[in-house]
BAFI-3210 file (N, C-alpha, C; in Angstrom, 3 decimals, decimal comma, padded with zeros to 6 digits):
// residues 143
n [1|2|3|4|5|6|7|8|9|10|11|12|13|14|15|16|17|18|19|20|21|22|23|24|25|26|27|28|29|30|31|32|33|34|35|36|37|38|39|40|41|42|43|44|45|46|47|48|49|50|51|52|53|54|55|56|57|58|59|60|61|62|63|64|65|66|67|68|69|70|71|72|73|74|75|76|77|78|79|80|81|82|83|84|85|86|87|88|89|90|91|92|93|94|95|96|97|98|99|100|101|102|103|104|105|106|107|108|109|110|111|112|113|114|115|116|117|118|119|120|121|122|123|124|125|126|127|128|129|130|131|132|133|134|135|136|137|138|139|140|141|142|143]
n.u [125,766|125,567|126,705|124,988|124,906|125,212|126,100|127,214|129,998|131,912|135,372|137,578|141,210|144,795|146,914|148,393|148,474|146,818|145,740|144,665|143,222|140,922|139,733|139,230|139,408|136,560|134,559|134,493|134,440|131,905|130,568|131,255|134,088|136,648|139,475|142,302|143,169|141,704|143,286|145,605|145,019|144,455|146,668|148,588|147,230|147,756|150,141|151,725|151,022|151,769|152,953|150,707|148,747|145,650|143,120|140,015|137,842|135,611|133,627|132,034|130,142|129,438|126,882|128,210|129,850|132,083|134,328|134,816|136,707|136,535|139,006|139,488|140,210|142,632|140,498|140,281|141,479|143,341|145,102|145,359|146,590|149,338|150,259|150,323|152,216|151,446|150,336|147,967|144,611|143,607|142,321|140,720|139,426|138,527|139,933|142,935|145,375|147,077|149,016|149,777|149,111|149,435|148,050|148,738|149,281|146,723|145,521|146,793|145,303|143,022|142,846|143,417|141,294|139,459|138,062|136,313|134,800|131,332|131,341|132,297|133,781|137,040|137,344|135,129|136,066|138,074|137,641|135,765|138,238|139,763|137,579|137,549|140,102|139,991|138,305|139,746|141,611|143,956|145,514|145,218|147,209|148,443|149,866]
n.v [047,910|051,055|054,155|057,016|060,306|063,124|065,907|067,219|069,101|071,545|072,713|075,194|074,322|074,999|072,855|070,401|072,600|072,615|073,556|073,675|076,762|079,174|078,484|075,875|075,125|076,753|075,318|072,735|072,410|073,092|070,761|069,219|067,398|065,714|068,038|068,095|065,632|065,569|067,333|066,103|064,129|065,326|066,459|064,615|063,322|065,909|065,922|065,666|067,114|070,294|072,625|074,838|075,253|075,300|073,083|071,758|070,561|068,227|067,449|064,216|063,968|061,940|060,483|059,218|061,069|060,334|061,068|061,198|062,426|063,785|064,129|066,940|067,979|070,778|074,135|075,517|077,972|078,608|076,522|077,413|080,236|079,226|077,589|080,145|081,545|083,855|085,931|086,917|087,124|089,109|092,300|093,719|091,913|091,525|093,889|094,075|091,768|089,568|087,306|084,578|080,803|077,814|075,957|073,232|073,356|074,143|071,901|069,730|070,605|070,571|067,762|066,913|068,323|067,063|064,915|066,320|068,098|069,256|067,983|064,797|064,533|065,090|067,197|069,322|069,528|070,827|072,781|074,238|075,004|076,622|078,841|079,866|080,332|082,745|084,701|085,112|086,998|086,057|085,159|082,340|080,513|078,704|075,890]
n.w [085,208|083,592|084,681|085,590|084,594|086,298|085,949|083,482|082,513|080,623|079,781|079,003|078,928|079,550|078,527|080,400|082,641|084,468|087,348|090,703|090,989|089,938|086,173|087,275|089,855|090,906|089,018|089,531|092,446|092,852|092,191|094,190|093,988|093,770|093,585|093,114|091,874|089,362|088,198|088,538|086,674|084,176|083,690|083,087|081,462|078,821|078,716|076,369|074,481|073,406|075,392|076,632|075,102|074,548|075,495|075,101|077,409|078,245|080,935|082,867|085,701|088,148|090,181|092,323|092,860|091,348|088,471|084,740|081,860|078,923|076,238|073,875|070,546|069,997|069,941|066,542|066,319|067,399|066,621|063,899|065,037|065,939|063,410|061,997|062,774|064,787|067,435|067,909|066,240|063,506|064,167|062,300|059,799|057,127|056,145|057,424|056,867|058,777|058,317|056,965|055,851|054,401|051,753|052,768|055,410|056,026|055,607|057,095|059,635|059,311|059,232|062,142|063,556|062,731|064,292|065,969|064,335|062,605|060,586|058,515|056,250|054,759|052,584|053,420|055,963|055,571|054,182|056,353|057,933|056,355|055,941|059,070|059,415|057,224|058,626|060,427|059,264|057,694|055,414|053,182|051,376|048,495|048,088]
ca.u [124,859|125,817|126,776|124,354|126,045|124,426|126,268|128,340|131,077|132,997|136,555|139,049|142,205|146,109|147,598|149,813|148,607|145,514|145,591|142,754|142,331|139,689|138,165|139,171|138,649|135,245|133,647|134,718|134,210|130,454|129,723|132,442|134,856|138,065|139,933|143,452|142,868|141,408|143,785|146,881|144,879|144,582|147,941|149,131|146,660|148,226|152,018|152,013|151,154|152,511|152,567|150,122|147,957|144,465|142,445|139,263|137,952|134,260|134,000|131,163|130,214|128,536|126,152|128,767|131,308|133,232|133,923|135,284|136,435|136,794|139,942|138,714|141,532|142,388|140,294|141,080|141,783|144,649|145,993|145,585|147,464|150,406|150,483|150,700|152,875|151,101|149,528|146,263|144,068|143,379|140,871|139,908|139,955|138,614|141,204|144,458|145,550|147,884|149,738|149,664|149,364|149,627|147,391|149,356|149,329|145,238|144,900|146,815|144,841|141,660|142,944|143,649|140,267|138,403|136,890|135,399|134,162|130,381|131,151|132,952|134,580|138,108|137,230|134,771|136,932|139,622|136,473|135,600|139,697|139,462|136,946|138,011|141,453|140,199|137,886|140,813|142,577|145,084|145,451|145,613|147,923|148,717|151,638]
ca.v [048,973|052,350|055,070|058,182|061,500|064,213|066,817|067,825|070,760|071,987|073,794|074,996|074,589|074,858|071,895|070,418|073,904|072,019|073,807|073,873|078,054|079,071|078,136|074,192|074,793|076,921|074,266|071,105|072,579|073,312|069,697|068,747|066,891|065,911|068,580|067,769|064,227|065,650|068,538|065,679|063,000|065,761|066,797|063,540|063,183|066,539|066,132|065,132|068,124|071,740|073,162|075,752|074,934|075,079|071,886|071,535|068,542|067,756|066,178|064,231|064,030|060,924|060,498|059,728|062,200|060,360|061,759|060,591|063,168|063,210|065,047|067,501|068,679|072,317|075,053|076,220|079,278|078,255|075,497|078,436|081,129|078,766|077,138|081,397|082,058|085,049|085,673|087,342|087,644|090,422|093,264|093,829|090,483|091,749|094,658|093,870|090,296|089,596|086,083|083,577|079,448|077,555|074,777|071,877|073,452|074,052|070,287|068,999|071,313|069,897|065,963|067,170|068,375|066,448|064,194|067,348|068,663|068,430|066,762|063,565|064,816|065,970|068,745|069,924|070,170|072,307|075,012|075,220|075,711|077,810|080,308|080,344|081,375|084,219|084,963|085,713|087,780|085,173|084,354|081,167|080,797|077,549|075,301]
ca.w [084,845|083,385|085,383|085,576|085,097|087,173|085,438|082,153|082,042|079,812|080,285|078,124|080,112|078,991|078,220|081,085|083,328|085,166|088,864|091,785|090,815|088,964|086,640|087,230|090,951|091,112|088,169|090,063|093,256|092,507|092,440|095,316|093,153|093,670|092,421|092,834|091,379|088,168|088,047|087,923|085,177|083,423|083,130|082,480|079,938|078,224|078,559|075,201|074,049|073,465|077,099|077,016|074,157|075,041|075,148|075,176|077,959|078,824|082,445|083,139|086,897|088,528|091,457|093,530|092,935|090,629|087,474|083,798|081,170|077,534|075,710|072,925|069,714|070,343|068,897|064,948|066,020|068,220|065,513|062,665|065,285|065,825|062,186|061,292|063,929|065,582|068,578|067,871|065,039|062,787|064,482|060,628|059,209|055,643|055,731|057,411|056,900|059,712|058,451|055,796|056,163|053,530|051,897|053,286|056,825|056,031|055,725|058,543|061,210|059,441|059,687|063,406|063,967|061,885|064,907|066,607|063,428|062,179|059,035|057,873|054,529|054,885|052,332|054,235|057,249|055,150|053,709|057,257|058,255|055,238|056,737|060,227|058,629|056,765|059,367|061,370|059,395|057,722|054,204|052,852|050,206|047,622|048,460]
c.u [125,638|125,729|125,490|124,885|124,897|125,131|127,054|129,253|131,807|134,093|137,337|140,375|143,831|146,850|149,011|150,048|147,572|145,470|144,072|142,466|141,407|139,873|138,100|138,477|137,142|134,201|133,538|134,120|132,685|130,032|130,585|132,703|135,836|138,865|141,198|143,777|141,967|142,327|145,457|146,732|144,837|146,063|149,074|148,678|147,444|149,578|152,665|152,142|151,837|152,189|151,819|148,907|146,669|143,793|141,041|138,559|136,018|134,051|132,782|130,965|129,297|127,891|127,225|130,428|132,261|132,934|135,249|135,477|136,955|137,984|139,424|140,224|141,506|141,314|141,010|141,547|142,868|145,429|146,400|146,629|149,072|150,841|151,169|151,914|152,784|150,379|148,355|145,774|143,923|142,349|140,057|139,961|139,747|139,417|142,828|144,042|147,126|149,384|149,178|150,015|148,863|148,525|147,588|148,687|147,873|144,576|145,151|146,150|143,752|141,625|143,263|142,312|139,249|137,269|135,922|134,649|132,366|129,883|132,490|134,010|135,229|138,211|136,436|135,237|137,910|138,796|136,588|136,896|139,673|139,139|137,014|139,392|141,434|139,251|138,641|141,749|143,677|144,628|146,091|146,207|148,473|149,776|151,962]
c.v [050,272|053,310|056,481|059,452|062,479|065,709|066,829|069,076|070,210|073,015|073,408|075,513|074,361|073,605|071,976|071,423|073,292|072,487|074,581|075,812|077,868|078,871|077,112|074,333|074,945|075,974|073,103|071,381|072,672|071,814|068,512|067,434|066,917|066,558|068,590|066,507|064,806|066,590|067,323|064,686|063,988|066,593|066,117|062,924|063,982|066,772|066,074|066,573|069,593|072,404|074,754|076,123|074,666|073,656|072,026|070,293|069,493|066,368|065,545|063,356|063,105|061,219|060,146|059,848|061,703|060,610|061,299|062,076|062,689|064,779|065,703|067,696|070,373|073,049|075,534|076,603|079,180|077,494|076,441|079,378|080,105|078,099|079,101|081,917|083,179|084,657|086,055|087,097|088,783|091,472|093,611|093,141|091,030|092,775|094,361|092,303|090,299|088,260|085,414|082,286|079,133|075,975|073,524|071,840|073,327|072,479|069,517|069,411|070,943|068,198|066,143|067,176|067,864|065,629|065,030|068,564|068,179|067,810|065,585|063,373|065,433|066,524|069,438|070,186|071,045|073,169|075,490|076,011|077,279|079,179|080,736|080,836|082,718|085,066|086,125|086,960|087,364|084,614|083,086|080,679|078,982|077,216|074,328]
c.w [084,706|084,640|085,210|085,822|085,316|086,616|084,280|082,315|081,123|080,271|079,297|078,709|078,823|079,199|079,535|082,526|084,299|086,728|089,128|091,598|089,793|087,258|086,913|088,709|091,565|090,452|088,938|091,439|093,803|092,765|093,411|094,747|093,844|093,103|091,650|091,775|089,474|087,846|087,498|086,981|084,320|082,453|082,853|081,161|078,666|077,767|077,527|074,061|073,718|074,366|076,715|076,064|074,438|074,698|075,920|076,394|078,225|079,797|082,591|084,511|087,486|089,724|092,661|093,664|091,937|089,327|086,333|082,732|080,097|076,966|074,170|072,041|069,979|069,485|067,460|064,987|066,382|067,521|064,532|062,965|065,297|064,251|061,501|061,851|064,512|066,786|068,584|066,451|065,034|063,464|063,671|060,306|057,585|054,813|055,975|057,692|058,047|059,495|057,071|056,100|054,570|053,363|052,560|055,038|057,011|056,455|057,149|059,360|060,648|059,751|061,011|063,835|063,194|062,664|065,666|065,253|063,089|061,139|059,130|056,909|055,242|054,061|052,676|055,215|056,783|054,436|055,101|058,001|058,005|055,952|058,091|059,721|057,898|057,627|060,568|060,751|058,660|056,523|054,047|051,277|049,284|047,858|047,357]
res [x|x|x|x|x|x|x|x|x|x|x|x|x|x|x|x|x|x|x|x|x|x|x|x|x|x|x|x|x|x|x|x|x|x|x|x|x|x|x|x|x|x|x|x|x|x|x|x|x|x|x|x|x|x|x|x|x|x|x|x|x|x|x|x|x|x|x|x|x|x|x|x|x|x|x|x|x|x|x|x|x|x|x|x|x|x|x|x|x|x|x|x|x|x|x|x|x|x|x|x|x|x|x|x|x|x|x|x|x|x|x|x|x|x|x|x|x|x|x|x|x|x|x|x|x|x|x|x|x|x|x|x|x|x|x|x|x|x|x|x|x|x|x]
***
């Protein structure tokens, strides 16, 4: 028989960074969790990754105490800033453009996030790239 999860969170934690401070420890701690024990699957889960790269996870917390999570693809915005190579976006996005990525790079960060997207079509996942890219600040230029 299926488990019953008594709660859902969400946290967007740094890749590989997973320690009992906040916010991993106050979230987990709330529904007295193991926190160490999710703090080191999770950073075995991430090792793979680019150390400090935000990831997305959604934990979901059983009746008794134990708890299963699911690994999310980073945010756009975070694939778009490193694909540009800056650290912020634009404060004006429709005046100063801060960076330029290129169609190619557009595509891969939508075949990346394509399973956390809410469409199917991988050209719909590179409009919405698209407009989180100029959103930001960051032209997108023809390769």
């Amino acid at each position: 028989m299926a488990k019953n999860a008594i709660a859902k969170i969400n946290l967007q934690i740094p890749a590989g960074q997973a320690t009992p401070a906040p916010p991993v420890g106050t979230a987990l701690g709330e529904h007295k969790l193991n926190i160490m024990e999710f703090c080191k699957k999770f950073n075995e889960a991430t090792k793979a990754e680019t150390p400090g790269v935000i990831i997305p996870v959604l934990i979901s917390v059983y009746i008794d105490r134990s708890f299963t999570f699911i690994l999310k693809q980073p945010p756009a915005a975070e694939l778009i800033k490193m694909a540009a190579g800056i650290k912020t976006a634009s404060p004006i996005p429709n005046r100063l453009k801060v960076g330029k990525i290129s169609t190619e790079q557009v595509r891969r960060i939508a075949e990346r996030k394509l399973p956390d997207l809410n469409t199917y079509k991988l050209d719909s996942a590179i409009r919405i790239i698209e407009g989180t890219a100029r959103n930001m600040g960051i032209e997108v230029v023809k390769s």
